[in-house]
VEXLO-698826 format. One record per residue (C-alpha): x negated, y, z negated; residue in one letter. Coordinates in nm, 3 decimals, padded with zeros to 5 digits. Layout:
N
{px X py Y pz Z rest A}
...
This chain:
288
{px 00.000 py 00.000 pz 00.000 rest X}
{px -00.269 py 00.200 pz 00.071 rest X}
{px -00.149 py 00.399 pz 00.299 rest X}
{px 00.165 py 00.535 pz 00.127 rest X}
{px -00.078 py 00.692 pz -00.109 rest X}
{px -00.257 py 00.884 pz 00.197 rest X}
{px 00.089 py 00.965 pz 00.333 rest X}
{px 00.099 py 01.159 pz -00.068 rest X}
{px -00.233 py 01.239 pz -00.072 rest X}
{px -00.274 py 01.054 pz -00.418 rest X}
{px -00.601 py 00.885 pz -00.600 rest X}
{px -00.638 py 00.501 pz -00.567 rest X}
{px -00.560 py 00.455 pz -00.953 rest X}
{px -00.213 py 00.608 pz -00.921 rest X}
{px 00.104 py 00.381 pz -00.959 rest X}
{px 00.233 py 00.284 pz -00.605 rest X}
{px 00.575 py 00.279 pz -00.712 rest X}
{px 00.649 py 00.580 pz -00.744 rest X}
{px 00.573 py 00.727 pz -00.381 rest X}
{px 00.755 py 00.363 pz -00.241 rest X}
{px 01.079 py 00.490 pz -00.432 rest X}
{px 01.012 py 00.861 pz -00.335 rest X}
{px 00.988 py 00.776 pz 00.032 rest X}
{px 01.252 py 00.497 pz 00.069 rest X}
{px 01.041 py 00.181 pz 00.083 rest X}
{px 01.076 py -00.103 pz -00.027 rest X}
{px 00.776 py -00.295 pz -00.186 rest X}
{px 00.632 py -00.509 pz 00.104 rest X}
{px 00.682 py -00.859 pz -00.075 rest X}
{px 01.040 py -00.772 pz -00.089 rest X}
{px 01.081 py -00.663 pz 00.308 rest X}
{px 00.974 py -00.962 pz 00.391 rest X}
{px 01.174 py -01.149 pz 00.195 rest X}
{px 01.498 py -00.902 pz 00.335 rest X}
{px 01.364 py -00.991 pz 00.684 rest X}
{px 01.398 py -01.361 pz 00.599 rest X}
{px 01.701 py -01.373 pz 00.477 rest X}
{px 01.891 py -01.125 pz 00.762 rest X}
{px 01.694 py -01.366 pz 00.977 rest X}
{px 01.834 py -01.664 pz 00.810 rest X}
{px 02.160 py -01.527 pz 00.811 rest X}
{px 02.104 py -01.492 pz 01.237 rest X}
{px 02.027 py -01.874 pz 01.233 rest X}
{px 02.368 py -01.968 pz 01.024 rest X}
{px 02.579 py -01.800 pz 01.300 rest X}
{px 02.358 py -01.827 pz 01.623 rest X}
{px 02.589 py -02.030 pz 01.896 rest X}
{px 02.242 py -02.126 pz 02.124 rest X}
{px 02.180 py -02.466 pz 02.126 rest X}
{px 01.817 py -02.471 pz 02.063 rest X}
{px 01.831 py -02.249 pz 01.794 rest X}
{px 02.109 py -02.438 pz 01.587 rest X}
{px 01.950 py -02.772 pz 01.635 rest X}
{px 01.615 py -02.634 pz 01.513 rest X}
{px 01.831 py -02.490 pz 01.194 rest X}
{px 01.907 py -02.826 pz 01.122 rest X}
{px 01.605 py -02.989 pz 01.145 rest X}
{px 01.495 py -02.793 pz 00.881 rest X}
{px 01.767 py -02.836 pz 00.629 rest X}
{px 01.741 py -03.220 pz 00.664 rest X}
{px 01.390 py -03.143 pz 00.618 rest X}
{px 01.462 py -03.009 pz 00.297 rest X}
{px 01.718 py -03.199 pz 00.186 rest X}
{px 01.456 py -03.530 pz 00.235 rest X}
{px 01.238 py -03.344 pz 00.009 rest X}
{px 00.930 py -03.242 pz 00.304 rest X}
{px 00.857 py -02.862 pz 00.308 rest X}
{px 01.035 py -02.668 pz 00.624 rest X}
{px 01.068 py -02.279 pz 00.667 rest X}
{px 01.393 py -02.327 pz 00.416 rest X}
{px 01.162 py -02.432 pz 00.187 rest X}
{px 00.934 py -02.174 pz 00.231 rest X}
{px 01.228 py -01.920 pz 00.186 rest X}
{px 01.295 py -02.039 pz -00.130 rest X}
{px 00.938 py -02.029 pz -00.269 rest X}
{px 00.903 py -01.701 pz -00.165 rest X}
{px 01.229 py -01.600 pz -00.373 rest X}
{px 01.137 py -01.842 pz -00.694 rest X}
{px 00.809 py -01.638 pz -00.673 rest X}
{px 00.908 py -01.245 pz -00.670 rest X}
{px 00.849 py -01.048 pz -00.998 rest X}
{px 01.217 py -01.097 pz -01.056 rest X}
{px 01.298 py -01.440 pz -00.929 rest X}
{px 01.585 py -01.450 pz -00.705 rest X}
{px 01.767 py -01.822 pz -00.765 rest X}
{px 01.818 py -02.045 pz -00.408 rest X}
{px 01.881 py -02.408 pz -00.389 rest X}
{px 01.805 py -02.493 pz -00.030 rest X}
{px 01.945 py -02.829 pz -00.079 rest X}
{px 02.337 py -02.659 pz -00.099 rest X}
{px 02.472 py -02.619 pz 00.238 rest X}
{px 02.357 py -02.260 pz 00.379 rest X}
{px 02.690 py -02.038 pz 00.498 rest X}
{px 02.653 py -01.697 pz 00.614 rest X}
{px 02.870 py -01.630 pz 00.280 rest X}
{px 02.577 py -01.782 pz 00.076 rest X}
{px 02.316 py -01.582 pz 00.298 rest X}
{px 02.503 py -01.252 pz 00.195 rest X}
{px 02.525 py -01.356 pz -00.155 rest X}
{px 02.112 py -01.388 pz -00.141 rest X}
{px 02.056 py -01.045 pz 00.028 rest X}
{px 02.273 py -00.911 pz -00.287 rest X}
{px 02.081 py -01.106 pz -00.564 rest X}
{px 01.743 py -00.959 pz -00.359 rest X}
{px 01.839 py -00.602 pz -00.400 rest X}
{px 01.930 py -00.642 pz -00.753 rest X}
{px 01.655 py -00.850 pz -00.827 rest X}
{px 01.458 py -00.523 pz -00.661 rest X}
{px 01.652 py -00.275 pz -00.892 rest X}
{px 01.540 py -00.516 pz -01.179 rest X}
{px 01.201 py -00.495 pz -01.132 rest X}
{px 01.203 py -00.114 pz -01.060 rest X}
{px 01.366 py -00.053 pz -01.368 rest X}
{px 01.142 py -00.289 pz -01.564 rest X}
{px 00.800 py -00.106 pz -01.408 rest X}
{px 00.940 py 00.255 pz -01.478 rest X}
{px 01.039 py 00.172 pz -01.849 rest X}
{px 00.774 py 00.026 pz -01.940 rest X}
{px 00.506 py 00.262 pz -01.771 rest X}
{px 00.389 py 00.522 pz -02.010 rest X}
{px 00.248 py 00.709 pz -01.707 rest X}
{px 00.592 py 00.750 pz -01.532 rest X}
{px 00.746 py 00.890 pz -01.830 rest X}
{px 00.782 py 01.197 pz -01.587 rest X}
{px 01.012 py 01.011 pz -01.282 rest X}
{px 01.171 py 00.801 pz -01.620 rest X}
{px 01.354 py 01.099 pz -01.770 rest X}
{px 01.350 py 01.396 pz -01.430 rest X}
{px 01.480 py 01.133 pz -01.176 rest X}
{px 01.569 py 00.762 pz -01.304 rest X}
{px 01.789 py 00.923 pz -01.583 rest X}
{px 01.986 py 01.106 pz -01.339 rest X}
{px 02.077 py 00.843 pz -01.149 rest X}
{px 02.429 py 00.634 pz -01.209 rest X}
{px 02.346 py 00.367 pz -01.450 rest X}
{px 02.259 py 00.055 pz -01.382 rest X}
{px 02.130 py 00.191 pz -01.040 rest X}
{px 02.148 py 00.104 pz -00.703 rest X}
{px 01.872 py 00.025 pz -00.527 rest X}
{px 02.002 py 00.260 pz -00.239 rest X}
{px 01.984 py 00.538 pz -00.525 rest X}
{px 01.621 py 00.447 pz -00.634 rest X}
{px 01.441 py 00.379 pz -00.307 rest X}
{px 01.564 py 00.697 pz -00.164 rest X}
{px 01.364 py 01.014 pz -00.018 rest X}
{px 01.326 py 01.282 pz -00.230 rest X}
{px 01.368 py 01.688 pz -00.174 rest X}
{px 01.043 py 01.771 pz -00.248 rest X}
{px 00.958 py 01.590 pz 00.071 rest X}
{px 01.066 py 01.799 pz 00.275 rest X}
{px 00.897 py 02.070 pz 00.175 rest X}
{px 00.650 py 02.236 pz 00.416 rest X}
{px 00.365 py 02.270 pz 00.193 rest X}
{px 00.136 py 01.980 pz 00.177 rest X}
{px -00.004 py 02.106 pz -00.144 rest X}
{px 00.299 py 02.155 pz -00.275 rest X}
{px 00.462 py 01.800 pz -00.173 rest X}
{px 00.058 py 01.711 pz -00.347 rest X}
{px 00.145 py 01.878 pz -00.645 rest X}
{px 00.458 py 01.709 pz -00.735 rest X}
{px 00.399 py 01.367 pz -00.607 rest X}
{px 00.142 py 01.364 pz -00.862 rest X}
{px 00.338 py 01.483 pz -01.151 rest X}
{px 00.590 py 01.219 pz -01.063 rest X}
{px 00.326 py 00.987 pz -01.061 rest X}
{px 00.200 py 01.046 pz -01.356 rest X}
{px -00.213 py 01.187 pz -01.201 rest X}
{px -00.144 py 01.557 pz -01.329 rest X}
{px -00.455 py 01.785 pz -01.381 rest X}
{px -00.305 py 01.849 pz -01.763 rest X}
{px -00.547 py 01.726 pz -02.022 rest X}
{px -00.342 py 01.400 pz -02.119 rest X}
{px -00.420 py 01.250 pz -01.802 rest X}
{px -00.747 py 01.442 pz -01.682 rest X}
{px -00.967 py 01.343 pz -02.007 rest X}
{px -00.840 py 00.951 pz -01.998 rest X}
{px -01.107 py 00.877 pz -01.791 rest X}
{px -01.375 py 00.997 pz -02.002 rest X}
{px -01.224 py 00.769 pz -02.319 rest X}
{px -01.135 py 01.099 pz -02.531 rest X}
{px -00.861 py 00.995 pz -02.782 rest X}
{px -00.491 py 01.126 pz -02.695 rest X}
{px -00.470 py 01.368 pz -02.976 rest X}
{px -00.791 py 01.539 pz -02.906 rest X}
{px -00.615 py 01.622 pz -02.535 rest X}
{px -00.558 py 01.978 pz -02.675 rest X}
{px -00.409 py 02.256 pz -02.451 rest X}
{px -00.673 py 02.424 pz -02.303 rest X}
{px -00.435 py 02.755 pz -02.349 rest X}
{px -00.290 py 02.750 pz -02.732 rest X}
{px -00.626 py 02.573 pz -02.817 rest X}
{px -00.420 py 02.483 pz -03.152 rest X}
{px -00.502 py 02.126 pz -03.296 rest X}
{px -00.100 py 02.019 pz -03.304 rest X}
{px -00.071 py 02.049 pz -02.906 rest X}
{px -00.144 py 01.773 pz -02.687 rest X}
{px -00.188 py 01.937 pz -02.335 rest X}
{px 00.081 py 01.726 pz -02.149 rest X}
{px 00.304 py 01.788 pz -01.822 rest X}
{px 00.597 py 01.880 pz -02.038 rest X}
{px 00.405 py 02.158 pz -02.213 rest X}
{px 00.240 py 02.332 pz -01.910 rest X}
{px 00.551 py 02.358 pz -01.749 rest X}
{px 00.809 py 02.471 pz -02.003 rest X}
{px 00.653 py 02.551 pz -02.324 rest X}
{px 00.299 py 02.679 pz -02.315 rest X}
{px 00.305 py 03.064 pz -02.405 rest X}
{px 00.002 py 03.157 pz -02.171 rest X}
{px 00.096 py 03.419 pz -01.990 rest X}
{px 00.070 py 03.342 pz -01.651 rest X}
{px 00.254 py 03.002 pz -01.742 rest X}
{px 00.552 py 03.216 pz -01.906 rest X}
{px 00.567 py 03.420 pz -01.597 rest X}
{px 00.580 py 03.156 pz -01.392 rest X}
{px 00.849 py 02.997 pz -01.566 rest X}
{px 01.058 py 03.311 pz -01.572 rest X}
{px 01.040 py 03.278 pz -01.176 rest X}
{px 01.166 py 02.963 pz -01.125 rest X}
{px 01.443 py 03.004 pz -01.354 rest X}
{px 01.534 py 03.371 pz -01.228 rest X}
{px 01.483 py 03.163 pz -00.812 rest X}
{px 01.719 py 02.859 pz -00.948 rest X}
{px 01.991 py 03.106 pz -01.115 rest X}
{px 02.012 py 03.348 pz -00.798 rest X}
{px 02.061 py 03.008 pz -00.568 rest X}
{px 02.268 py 02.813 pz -00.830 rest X}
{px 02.445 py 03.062 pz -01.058 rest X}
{px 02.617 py 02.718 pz -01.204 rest X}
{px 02.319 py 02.633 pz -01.288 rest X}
{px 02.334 py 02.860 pz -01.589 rest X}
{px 02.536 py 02.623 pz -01.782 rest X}
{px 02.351 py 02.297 pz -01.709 rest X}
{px 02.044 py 02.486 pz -01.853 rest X}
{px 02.223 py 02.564 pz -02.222 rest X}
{px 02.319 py 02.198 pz -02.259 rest X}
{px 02.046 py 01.973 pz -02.131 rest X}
{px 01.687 py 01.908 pz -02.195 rest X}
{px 01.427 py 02.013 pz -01.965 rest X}
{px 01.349 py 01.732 pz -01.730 rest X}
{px 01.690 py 01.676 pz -01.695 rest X}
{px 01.737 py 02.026 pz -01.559 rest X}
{px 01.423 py 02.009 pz -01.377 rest X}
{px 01.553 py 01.673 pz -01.191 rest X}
{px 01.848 py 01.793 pz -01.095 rest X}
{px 01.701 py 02.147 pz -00.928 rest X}
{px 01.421 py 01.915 pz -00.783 rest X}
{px 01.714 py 01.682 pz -00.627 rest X}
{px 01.875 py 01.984 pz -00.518 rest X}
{px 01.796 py 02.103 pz -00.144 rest X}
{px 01.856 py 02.460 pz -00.233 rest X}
{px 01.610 py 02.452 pz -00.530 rest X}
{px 01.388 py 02.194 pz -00.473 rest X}
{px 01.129 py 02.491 pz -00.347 rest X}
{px 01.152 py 02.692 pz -00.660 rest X}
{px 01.113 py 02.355 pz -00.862 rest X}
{px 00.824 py 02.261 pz -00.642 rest X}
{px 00.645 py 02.569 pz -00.671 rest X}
{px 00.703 py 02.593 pz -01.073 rest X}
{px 00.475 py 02.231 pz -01.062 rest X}
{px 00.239 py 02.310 pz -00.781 rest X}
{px 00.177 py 02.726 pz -00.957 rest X}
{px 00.098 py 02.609 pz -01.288 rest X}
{px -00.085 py 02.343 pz -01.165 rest X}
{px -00.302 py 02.593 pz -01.008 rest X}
{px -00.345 py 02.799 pz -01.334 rest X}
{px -00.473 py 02.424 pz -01.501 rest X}
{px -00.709 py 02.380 pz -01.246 rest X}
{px -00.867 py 02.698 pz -01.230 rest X}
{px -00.948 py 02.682 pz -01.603 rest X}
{px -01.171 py 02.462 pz -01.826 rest X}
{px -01.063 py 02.198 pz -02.004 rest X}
{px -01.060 py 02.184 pz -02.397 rest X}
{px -01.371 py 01.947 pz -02.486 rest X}
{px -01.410 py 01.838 pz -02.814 rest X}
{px -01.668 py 01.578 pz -02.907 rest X}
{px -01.545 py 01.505 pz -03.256 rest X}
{px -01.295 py 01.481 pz -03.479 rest X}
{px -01.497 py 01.761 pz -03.664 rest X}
{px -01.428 py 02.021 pz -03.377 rest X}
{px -01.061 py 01.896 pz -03.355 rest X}
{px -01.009 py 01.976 pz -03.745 rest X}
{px -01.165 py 02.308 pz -03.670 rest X}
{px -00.962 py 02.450 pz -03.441 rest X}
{px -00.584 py 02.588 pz -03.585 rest X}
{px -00.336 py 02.427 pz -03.652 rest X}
{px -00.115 py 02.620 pz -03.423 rest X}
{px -00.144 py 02.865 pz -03.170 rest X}
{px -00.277 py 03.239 pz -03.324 rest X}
C-alpha cells in the first residue's frame, strides 16, 4: 500500500488505514476477496456450457475433499483479519453468494472498527470522523472520500492527512522517535510542565498568539458560511465540531487551513527538549 501513502504524501511509519478509508479503498486482501465472490456469483448464474461444467467440477472437487478454486475461496475468507464463515461443501446459490458479499463487507466494517479503536495514534479520525458516522457503520460510510480531498492545496490535503493519521509535527508525536517519555512532550508555546503538546491543544486551546488568531479565523470563516453552525459549537466538543465542518464542502477549506496554519506555526518553532525529569520539574506548573 505504498502507494496510497505517496498519493498523501505521508512517511512510511504512518497507519495505512487511514488514507484507504479517506480515499474509498478497500484494503487489497479484501478486493480480492470481493472480486472472488462477484466472480463466483457470475459462475452460479452463467448459462455457457463450458463455464457451468467447469463450476461443477470444482464443487465435486470439494465436496470429495481435493482442493479446487472453491476451496481456495474459502481459505481465503477463513483467513481475513475478521474471518468470514463459508462451507463450500453446501450447495452454492446466487442467494448464498449474496449472503457472502454481505458477511465480507461487515466482516470489513469489523475490522475497521477494531484497528481505529484500538489505535492510540488514530485517536484523531476516532472521535472527528468515526464518531460522526451512524453507529454501527457502514462500510459505504467508512471507506468513503473525504472533503479535504478535494482541496486544491497539496500542502494543505498534506497537512490534514497527517493529523488524521495520527504523524502531526506536535510534540506528542514528533519526540516519539527519540524515546522521550509522553509527559515530558511539553508545549513548546505554554512551556508549563501540566501540558502535553498534542493535536488537540495546538488547534483549540494553546493561548499563543498566533494560534488564538488563527483559531478566531476559522471560527469567524465557518460562522459566515454556516451561521447554524453557531449552535452545534455551544453543545459539542471540539473534534466533533471540527468533523463535521471538515465533512462539510462549504467549510472543509476553513477547517483545512485551521490544521495546515498552525501546523506551520509548530514547524517553524523549536521543540521543547528536556533531558530530565529535573528540567521537567523546573519549568511551571502552568502557563505564566
Amino acid at each position: 500500500m505504498a502507494f496510497v501513502r505517496r498519493a498523501l504524501q505521508l512517511p512510511t511509519h504512518s497507519s495505512v488505514i487511514t488514507p484507504l478509508l479517506d480515499i474509498g479503498l478497500w484494503p487489497l486482501r479484501y478486493r480480492r476477496a470481493r472480486m472472488a465472490l462477484k466472480y463466483l456469483a457470475y459462475l452460479v448464474d452463467c448459462p455457457a456450457v463450458l463455464v457451468a461444467a467447469a463450476f461443477r467440477v470444482s464443487c465435486n472437487l470439494v465436496h470429495a475433499g481435493h482442493p479446487s478454486w472453491i476451496s481456495d475461496l474459502h481459505y481465503a475468507l477463513h483467513r481475513l483479519p475478521s474471518r468470514v464463515p463459508f462451507d463450500p461443501t453446501v450447495p452454492i446459490t446466487a442467494a448464498s453468494v449474496q449472503t457472502l458479499l454481505r458477511a465480507l463487507e461487515a466482516a470489513l466494517a469489523t475490522h475497521v472498527r477494531g484497528l481505529i479503536q484500538q489505535a492510540t495514534k488514530l485517536a484523531v479520525w476516532r472521535e472527528a470522523v468515526l464518531s460522526l458516522l451512524p453507529q454501527p457503520p457502514a462500510v459505504s460510510a467508512l471507506f468513503k472520500q473525504r472533503e479535504y480531498l478535494r482541496i486544491s492545496c497539496a500542502r494543505t490535503r498534506k497537512d490534514v492527512a497527517r493529523l488524521f493519521s495520527g504523524v502531526s509535527p506536535c510534540a506528542i508525536e514528533a519526540l516519539r522517535s527519540r524515546g522521550i517519555p509522553r509527559a515530558r512532550r511539553i508545549c513548546r508555546f505554554c512551556r508549563a510542565r501540566a501540558i502535553v503538546e498534542d493535536e488537540h491543544h495546538i488547534l483549540f486551546e494553546c493561548p499563543d498568539p498566533t494560534l488564538q488568531e488563527t483559531r478566531t479565523r476559522f471560527y469567524t470563516a465557518v460562522f459566515a458560511i454556516e451561521p447554524g453552525l453557531l449552535h452545534l459549537r455551544r453543545r459539542c466538543g471540539d473534534w466533533h465540531f471540527f468533523g463535521t465542518t471538515m465533512n462539510n464542502a462549504r467549510t472543509a477549506n476553513a477547517a483545512a487551513t485551521l490544521v495546515t496554519t498552525a501546523f506551520t506555526r509548530v514547524r517553524t518553532t523549536a521543540p521543547l527538549i528536556l533531558d530530565s525529569e529535573e528540567d521537567l520539574m523546573a519549568l511551571p506548573n502552568l502557563p505564566g
